[in-house]
N, C-alpha and C positions, 0 to 999 in steps of 0.2 A: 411772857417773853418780851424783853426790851425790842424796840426800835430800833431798824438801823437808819442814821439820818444822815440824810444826801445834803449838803449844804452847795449853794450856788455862790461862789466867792465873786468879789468884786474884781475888775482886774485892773492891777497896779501896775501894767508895763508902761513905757511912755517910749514913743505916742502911742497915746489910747488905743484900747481896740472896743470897737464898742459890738462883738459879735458875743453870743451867749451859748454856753450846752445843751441847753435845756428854755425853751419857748417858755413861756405862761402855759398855753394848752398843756406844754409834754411834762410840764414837772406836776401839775395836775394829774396827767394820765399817769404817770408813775406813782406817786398816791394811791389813784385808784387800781391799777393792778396790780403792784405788787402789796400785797396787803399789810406785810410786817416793814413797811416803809413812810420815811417822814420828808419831805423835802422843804428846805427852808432858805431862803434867798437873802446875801447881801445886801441890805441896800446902795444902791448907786446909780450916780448920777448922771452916765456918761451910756450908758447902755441904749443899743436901738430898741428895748422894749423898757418901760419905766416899769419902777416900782407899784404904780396903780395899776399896771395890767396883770402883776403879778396874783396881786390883790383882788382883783376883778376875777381872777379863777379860785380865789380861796387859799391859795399861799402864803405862808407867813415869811412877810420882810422883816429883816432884825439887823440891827448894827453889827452884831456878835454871832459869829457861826462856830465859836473854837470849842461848842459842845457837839460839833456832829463829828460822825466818824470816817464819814469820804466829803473830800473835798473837792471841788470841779470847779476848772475852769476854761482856757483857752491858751494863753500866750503863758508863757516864764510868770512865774513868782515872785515878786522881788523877796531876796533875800530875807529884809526885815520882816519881811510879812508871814516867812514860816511858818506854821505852828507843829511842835515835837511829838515825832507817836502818833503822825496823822497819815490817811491814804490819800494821796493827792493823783487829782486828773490833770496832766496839762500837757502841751508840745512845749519838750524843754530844752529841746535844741541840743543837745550833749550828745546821742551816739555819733556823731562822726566827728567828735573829739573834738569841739568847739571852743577853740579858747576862751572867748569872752563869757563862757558860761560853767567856765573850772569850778568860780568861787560859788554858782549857783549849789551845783553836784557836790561839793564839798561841804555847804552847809544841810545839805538832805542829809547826807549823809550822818555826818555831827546829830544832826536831829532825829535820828533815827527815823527817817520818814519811810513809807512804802510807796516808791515813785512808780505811777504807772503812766505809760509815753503813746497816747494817743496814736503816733506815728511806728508804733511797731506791735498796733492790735492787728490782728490777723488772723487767716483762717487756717486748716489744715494743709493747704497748699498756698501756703507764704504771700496769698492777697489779702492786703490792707481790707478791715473790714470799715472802716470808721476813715471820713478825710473831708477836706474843704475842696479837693482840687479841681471838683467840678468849675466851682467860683472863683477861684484862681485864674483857670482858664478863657471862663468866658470875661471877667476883667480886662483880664491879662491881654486876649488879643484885643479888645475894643478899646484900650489905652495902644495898644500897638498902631491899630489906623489913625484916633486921634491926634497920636504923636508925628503922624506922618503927614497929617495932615495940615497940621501947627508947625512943620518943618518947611512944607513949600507950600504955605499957605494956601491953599487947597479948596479946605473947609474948615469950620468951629463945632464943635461937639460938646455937649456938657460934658464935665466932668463925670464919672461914673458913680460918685459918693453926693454929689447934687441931686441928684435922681430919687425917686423913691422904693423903687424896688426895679424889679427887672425888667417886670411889662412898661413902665415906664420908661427903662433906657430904650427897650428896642423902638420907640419912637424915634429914635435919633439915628436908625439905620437908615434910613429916606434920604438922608443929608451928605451920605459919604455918595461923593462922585471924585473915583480913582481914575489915575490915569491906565494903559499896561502895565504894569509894575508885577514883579514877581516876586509876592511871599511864600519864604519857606517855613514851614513848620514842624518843630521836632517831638517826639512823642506819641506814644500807642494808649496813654492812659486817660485819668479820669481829667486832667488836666488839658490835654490835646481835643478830646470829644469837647469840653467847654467852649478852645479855641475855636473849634468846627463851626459850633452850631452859632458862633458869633459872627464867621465868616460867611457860614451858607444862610445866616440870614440877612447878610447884606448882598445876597447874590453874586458872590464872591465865586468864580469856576474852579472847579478842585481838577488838579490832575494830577497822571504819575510821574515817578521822579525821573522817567525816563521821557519822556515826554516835556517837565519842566527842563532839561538840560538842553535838549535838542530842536526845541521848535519856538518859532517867536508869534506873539499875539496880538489882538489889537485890543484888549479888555483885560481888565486886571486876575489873575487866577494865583493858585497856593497851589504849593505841594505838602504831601503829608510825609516827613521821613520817619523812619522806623531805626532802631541800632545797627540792620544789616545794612542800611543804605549810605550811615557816612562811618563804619568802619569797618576792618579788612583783617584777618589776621597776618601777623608778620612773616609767616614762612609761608607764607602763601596758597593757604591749605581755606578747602570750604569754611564757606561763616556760619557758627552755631548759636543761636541766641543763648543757648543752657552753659554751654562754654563759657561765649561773652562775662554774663553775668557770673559765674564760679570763677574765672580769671579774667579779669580783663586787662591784667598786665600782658598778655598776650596777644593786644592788638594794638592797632594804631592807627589814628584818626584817617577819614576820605572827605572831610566836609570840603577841603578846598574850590573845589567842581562846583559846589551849590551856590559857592558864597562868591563865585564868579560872575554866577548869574540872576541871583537874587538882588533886591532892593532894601525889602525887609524879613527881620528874622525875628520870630516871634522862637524862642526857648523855653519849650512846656518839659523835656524828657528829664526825665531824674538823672544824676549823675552819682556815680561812686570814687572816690578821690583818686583810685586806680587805676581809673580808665582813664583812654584818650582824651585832651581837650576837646573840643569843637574847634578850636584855631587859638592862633599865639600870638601876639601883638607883631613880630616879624610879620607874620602874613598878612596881617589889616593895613599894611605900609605897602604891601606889596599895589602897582600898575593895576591890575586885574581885579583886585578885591573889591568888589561892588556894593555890597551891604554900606547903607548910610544910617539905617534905623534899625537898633536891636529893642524887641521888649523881652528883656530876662524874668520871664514869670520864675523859674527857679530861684532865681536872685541869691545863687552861691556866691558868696563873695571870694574871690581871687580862685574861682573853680573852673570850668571849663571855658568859660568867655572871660578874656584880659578885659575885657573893655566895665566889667561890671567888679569897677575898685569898692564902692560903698553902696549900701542901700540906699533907696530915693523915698521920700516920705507922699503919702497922701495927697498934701496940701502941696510937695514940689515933687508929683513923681519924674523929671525927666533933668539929666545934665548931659555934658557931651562928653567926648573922651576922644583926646588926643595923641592917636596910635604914635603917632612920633615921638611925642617927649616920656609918653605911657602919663599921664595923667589927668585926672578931673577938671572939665572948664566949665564955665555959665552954662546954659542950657542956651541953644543955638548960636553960638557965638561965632562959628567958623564953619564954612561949606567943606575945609576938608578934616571936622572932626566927623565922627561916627556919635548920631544923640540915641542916649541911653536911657529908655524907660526899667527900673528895677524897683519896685517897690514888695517889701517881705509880707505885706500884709495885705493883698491884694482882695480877698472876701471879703475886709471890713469895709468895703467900698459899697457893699449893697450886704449890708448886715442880715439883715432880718430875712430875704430867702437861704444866707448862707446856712445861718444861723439852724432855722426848720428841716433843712435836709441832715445837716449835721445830726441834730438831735434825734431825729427819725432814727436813724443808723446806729446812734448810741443804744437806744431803747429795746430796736430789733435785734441787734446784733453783740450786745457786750452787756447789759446791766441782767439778761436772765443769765449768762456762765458770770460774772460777780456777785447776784446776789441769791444765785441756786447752785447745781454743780457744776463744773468745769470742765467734762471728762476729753474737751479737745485740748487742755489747756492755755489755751487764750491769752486770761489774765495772768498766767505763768510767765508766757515769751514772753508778753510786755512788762512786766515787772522789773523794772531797771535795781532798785535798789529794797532795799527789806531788813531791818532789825539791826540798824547801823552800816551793813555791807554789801559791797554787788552782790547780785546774781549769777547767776554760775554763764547765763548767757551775756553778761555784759562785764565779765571778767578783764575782759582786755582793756577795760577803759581804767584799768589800775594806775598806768601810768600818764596817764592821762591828767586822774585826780593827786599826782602826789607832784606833777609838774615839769 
């Protein structure tokens, strides 16, 4: 009986992402467990684990992967790099109808590819089995204080991609000395916990949300918000989370109250294009609007925060955004812009933990229903595309692809 061979592609996005599927260790351990399996790795250059450590567990690196039959990766695909008749792993950005990534979905398509979207594996009850957001989060808010920190010069932090791994950055928690300032934070997921444990390990006081509105302090503390806490429905009927997410044309945003009293907003909560904003550049103008430092770990662009026009790179995560004119300026250039940390790739900032957790999750959770039975079907819902055409679950993105 043939092989099925798991090829590790190189990743062609720019800017680089040097995060991987699959560890050295774990494309080894899939070798050895699944027996009728071959793993074989792109070479490349740019990755937080080389070619020699691949090598180092017995993997074959090869220039050419366009003999295997699943193809993995992490970021978009460039275009040219297709190959037709192949099962590809990757976040490809397309279900919520991403323009910049039409011509992607249209050349899958063309190519009869079986797209399978990292971002919509899942279990029987519609939780994400597979994600980065833990590393999102905890990035996300530790560029949230640096940035804050680099705004009223404060304190200096490395960078997060300077670092070598995690145990590493958290030496650099010692070094944030905050004033009172009050962070809010949005999100109940894998993203938010990240943020958490970044804040509570700089000793950061957590309180509730009723408590951050109403009382003042002399040490820096966060709040955690949840969906019922900054939206309301519009006929003024209880707040249901099940509701929420089944319509959310049915509410309408309450953040205003937070963003009163906040300094900084760290945005970890998913958003769906139906819902509420978080706020609208009208209100960022408004007397009262407090928030001077947003870090958008979502990094929707033109989604629930006006102020997050373009993604921010790696190498310059932070610019400001001037509520008034609504547009992008230097990075602190003006005390009455609002500076904006957004960067979309925030785990490749400490790759190699990202990376290990990630591929754990793959291994446990999604390579035994792809390469044994399915009977939850898993790899079904996430299957975007298949033998030229959507999927019967991603039908609506018809018009989408035809423009």
């Amino acid at each position: 009986m043939a092989k099925t061979k798991i090829g590790i592609i190189k990743e062609g996005k720019v800017p680089i992402d040097r995060r991987v599927p699959f560890t050295p260790g774990q494309a080894e351990e899939i070798a050895r467990i699944f027996k009728n399996v071959e793993v074989k790795v792109q070479s490349s250059d740019i990755r937080s684990f080389s070619d020699e450590e691949y090598r180092d567990y017995g993997v074959k690196v090869t220039r050419d992967v366009s003999d295997c039959d699943i193809l993995v990766g992490v970021k978009e695909v460039p275009v040219k790099n297709l190959i037709e008749n192949k099962t590809y792993f990757f976040f490809s950005h397309t279900i919520k109808e991403q323009a910049y990534n039409r011509d992607l979905l249209r050349t899958i398509l063309k190519k009869k590819i079986r797209l399978i979207d990292y971002e919509v594996l899942t279990n029987s009850n519609g939780i994400r089995i597979v994600a980065f957001g833990r590393y999102a989060g905890l990035v996300g808010a530790y560029n949230a204080v640096l940035t804050y920190g680099k705004r009223y010069n404060l304190f200096h932090l490395r960078p997060a991609h300077t670092c070598f791994d995690l145990e590493d950055l958290k030496t650099e928690y010692g070094k944030v000395k905050l004033p009172a300032v009050k962070i809010a934070l949005t999100g109940g997921g894998r993203v938010a916990k990240g943020a958490m444990e970044v804040l509570n390990g700089m000793r950061i006081r957590k309180v509730t949300p009723a408590v951050f509105l109403n009382e003042r302090f002399q040490e820096p503390v966060y709040t955690q918000l949840n969906s019922r806490d900054y939206n309301q429905t519009r006929d003024g009927s209880e707040f249901s989370r099940t509701e929420f997410y089944r319509n959310p044309q049915n509410f309408e945003g309450d953040f205003l109250k937070y963003a009163r009293k906040a300094d900084l907003l760290i945005a970890g909560a998913y958003w769906a294009p139906h819902a509420p904003v978080l706020f609208t550049r009208q209100d960022a103008v408004k007397p009262d609007f407090k928030i001077r430092v947003i870090a958008d770990i979502t990094c929707d662009i033109e989604g629930s925060i006006p102020s997050t026009k373009q993604p921010a790179t790696i190498d310059d995560p932070i610019y400001d955004y001037n509520p008034t004119d609504d547009k992008v300026e230097p990075p602190l250039s003006d005390e009455g812009n609002i500076t904006v940390m957004a960067v979309d790739n925030l785990p490749c900032e400490l790759p190699r933990n990202a990376s290990e957790d990630f591929g754990r999750e793959l291994i446990d959770n999604v390579l035994p229903h792809l390469l044994g039975d399915d009977p939850q079907k898993i790899i079904e819902r996430a299957t975007i595309t298949k033998d030229g055409a959507l999927t019967n679950h991603y039908k609506y993105l018809r018009n989408y692809v035809a423009g």
